[in-house]
NUDO-782312 format. One record per residue (C-alpha): residue in one letter; residue number from 1; x, y, z. Coordinates in nm, 2 decimals. Layout:
N
<kolmi 'a',NUM,<X,Y,Z>>,
...
END
This chain:
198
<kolmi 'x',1,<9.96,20.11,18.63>>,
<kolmi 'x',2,<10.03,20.35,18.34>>,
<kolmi 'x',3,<9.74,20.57,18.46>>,
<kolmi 'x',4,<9.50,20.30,18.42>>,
<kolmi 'x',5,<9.19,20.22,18.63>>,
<kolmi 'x',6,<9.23,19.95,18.89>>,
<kolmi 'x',7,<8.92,19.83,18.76>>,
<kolmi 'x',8,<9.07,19.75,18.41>>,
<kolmi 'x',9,<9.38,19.60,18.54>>,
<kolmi 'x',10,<9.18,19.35,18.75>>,
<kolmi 'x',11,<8.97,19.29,18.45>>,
<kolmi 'x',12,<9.28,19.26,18.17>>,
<kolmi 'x',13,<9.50,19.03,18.38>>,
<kolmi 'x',14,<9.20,18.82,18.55>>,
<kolmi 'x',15,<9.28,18.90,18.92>>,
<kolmi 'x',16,<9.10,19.08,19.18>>,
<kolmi 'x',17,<9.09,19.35,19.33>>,
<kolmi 'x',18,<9.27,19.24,19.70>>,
<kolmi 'x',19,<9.56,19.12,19.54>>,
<kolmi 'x',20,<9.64,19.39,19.31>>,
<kolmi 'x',21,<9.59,19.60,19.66>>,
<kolmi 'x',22,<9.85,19.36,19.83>>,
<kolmi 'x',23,<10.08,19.41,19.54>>,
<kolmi 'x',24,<10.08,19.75,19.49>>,
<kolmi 'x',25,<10.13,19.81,19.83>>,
<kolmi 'x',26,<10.44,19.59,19.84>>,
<kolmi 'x',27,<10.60,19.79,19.53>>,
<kolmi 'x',28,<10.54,20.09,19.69>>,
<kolmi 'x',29,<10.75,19.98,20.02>>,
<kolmi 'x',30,<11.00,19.74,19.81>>,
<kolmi 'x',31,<10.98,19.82,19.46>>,
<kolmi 'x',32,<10.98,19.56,19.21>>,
<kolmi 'x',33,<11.17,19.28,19.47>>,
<kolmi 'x',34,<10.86,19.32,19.64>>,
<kolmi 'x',35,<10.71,19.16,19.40>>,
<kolmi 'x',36,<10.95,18.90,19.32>>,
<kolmi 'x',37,<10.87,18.57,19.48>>,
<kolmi 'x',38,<11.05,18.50,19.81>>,
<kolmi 'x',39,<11.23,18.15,19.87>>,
<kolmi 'x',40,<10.98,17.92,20.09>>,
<kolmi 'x',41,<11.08,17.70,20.35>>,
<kolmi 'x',42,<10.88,17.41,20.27>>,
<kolmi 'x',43,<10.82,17.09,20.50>>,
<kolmi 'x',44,<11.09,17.06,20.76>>,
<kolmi 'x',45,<11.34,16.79,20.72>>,
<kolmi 'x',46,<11.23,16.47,20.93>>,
<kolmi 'x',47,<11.63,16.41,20.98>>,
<kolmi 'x',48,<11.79,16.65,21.14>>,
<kolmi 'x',49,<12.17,16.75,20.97>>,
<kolmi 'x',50,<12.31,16.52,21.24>>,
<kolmi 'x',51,<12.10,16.25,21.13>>,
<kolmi 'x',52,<12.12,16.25,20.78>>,
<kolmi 'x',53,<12.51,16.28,20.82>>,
<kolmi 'x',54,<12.51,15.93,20.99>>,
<kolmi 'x',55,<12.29,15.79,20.75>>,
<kolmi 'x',56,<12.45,15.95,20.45>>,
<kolmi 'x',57,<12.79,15.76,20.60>>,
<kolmi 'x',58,<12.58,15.48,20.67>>,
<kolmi 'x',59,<12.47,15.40,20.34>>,
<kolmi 'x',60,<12.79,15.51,20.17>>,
<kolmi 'x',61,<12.98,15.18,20.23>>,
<kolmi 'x',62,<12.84,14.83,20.07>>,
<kolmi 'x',63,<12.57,14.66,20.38>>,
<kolmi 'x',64,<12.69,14.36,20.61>>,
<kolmi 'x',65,<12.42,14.11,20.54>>,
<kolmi 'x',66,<12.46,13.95,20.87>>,
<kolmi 'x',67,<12.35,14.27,21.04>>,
<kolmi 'x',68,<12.15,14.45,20.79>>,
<kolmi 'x',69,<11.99,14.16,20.61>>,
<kolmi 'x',70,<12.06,14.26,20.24>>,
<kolmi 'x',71,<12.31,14.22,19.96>>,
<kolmi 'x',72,<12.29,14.62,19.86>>,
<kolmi 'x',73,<12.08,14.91,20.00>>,
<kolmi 'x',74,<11.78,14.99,19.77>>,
<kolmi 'x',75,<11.50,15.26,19.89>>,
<kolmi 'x',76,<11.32,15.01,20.05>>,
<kolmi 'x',77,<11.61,14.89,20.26>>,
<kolmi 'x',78,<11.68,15.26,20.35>>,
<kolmi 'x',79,<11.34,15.32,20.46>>,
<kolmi 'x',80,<11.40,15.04,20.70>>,
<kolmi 'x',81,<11.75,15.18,20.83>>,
<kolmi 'x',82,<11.56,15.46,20.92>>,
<kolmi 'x',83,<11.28,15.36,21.13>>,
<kolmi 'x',84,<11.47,15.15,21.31>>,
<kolmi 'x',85,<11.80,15.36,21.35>>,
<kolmi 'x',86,<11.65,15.71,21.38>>,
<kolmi 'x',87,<11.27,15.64,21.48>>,
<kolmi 'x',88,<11.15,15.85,21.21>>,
<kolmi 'x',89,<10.89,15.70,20.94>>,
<kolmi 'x',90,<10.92,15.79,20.56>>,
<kolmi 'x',91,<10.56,15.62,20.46>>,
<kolmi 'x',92,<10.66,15.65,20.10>>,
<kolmi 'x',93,<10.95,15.53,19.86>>,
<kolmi 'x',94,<10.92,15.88,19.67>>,
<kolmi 'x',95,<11.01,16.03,19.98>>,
<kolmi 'x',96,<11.28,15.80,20.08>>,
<kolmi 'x',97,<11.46,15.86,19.73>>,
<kolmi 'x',98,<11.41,16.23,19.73>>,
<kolmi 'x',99,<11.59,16.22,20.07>>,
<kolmi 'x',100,<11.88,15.98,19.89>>,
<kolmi 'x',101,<11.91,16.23,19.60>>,
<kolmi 'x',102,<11.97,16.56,19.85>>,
<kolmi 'x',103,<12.22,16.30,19.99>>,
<kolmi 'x',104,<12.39,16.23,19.64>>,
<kolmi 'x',105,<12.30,15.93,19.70>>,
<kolmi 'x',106,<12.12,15.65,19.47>>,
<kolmi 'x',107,<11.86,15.46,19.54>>,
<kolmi 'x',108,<12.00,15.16,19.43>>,
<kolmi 'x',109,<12.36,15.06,19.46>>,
<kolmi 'x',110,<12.60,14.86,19.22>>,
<kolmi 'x',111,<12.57,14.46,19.18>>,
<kolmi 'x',112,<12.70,14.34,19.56>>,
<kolmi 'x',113,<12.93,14.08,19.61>>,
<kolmi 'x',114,<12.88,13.76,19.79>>,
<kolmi 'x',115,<13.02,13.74,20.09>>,
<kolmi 'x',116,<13.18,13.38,20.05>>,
<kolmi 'x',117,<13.37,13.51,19.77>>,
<kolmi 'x',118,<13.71,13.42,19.72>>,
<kolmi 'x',119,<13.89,13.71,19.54>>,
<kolmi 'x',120,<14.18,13.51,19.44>>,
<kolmi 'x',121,<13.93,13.20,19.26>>,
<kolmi 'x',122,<13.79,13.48,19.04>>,
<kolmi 'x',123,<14.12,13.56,18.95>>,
<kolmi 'x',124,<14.23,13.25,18.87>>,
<kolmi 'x',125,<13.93,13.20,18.64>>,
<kolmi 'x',126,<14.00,13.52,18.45>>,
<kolmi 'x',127,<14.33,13.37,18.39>>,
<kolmi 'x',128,<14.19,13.05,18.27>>,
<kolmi 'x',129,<13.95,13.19,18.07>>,
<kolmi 'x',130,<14.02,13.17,17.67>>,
<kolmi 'x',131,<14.11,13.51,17.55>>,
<kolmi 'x',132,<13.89,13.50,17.25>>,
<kolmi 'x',133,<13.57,13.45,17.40>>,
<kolmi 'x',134,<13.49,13.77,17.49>>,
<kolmi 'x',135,<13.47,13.90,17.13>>,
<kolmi 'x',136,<13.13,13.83,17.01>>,
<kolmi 'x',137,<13.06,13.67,16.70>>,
<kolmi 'x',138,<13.01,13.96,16.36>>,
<kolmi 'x',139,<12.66,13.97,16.37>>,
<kolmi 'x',140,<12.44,13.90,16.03>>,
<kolmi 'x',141,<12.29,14.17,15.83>>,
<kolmi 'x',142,<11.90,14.15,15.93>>,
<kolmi 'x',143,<11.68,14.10,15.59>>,
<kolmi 'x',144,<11.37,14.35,15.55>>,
<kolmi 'x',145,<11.09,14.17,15.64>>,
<kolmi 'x',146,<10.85,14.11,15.42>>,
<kolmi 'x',147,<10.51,14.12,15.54>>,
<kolmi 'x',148,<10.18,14.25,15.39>>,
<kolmi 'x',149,<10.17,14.30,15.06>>,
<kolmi 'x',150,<10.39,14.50,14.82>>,
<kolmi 'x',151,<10.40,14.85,14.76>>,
<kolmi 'x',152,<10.41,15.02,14.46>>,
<kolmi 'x',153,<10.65,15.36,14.43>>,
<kolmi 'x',154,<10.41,15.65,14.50>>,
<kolmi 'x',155,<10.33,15.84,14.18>>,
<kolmi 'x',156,<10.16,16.18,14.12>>,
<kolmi 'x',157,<9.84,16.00,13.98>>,
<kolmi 'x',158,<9.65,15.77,14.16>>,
<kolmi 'x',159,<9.61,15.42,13.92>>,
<kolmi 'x',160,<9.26,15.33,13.85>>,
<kolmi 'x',161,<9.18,14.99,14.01>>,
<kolmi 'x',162,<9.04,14.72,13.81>>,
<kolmi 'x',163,<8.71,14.68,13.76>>,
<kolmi 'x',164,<8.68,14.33,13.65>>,
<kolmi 'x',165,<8.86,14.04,13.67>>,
<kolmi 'x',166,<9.18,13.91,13.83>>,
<kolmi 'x',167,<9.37,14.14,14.01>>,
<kolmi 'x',168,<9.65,14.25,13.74>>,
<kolmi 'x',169,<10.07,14.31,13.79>>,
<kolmi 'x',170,<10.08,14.06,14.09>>,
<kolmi 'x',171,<10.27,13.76,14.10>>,
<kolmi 'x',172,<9.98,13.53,14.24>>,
<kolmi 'x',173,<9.60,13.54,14.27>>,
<kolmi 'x',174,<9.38,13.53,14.56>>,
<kolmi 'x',175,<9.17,13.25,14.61>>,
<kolmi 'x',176,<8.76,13.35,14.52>>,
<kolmi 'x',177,<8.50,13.28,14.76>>,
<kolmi 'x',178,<8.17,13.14,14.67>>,
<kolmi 'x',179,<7.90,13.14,14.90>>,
<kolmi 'x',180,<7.66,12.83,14.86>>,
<kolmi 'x',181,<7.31,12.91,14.95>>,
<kolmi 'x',182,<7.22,12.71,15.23>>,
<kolmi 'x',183,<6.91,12.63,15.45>>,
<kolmi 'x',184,<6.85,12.80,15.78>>,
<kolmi 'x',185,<6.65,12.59,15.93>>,
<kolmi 'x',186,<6.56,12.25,15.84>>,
<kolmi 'x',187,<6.16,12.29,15.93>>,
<kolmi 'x',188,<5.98,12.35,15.61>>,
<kolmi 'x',189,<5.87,12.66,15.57>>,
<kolmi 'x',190,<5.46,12.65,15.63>>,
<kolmi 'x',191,<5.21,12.96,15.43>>,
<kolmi 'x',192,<5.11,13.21,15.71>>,
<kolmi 'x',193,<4.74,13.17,15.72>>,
<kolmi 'x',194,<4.54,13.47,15.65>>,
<kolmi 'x',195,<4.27,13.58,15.94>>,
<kolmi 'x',196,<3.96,13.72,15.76>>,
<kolmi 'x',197,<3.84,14.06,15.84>>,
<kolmi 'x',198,<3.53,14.11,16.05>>,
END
């Protein structure tokens, strides 16, 4: 503490007075790894390494949709894998894909194939296909568009707007607007009548 007062230490670094206690006491006995913060265990896994070793093979190959009912896992389809295979409930998707990513898995796999496919039509048809097709066409240079009004080159003096008259330097005018003074109400207007003093 540099001969300071534990009084001002608690003071200049906004703690109290316990836990400078506590620390002190742990340098003493450790010296500064003491200190150091130690690794925390966290929530326990609800899979156990046997379990998330099956499911990590599991989801590793493409599903069956006769048996698993989908196309391709996503973290939905997971969390349903799991309750039913293992018993255990992830109530949350967050959970299920931070499980996925300490797998190396993803939580969503690649476009799945049907399972009716025939490998050797989609063959045939790449064959088939006219080789030019897949280059796109050059594309078009796209034009500034031109909306709002225009701008004039910025200048170290502001210009002095008109006063008067039609706007000045511009290629068309804006239409005027006259107002027309109309009636509010069609009642005629009647002279309040005056109450005489008492």
């Amino acid at each position: 503490m540099l001969g300071r007062s534990r009084k001002w230490v608690c003071a200049q670094y906004g703690i109290n007075r316990e836990n400078l206690r506590h620390w002190l006491r742990w340098y003493n006995e450790e010296g500064s790894g003491g200190v150091a913060d130690a690794a925390r265990s966290g929530c326990p896994p609800k899979l156990n390494a046997e379990q998330r070793a099956s499911l990590k093979a599991r989801i590793s190959v493409p599903p069956e949709v006769a048996r698993d009912g989908v196309g391709r896992w996503r973290a939905a389809d997971v969390q349903r894998l799991i309750k039913r295979d293992y018993g255990v409930e992830y109530r949350s998707i967050a959970g299920v894909c931070n499980l996925l990513h300490r797998l190396e898995q993803s939580w969503i796999s690649g476009r799945p194939k049907h399972p009716q496919q025939a490998t050797d039509a989609v063959a045939a048809f790449k064959k088939t296909f006219p080789a030019n097709s897949s280059k796109s066409p050059p594309r078009t240079p796209i034009k500034a568009l031109n909306c709002g009004a225009r701008m004039k080159p910025a200048s170290g003096k502001k210009a002095a707007a008109p006063t008067a008259g039609p706007p000045q330097g511009r290629g068309r005018r804006s239409p005027s607007i006259r107002a027309t003074r109309m009636p509010i109400s069609s009642v005629p207007s009647v002279p309040r009548a005056t109450v005489p003093s008492a």
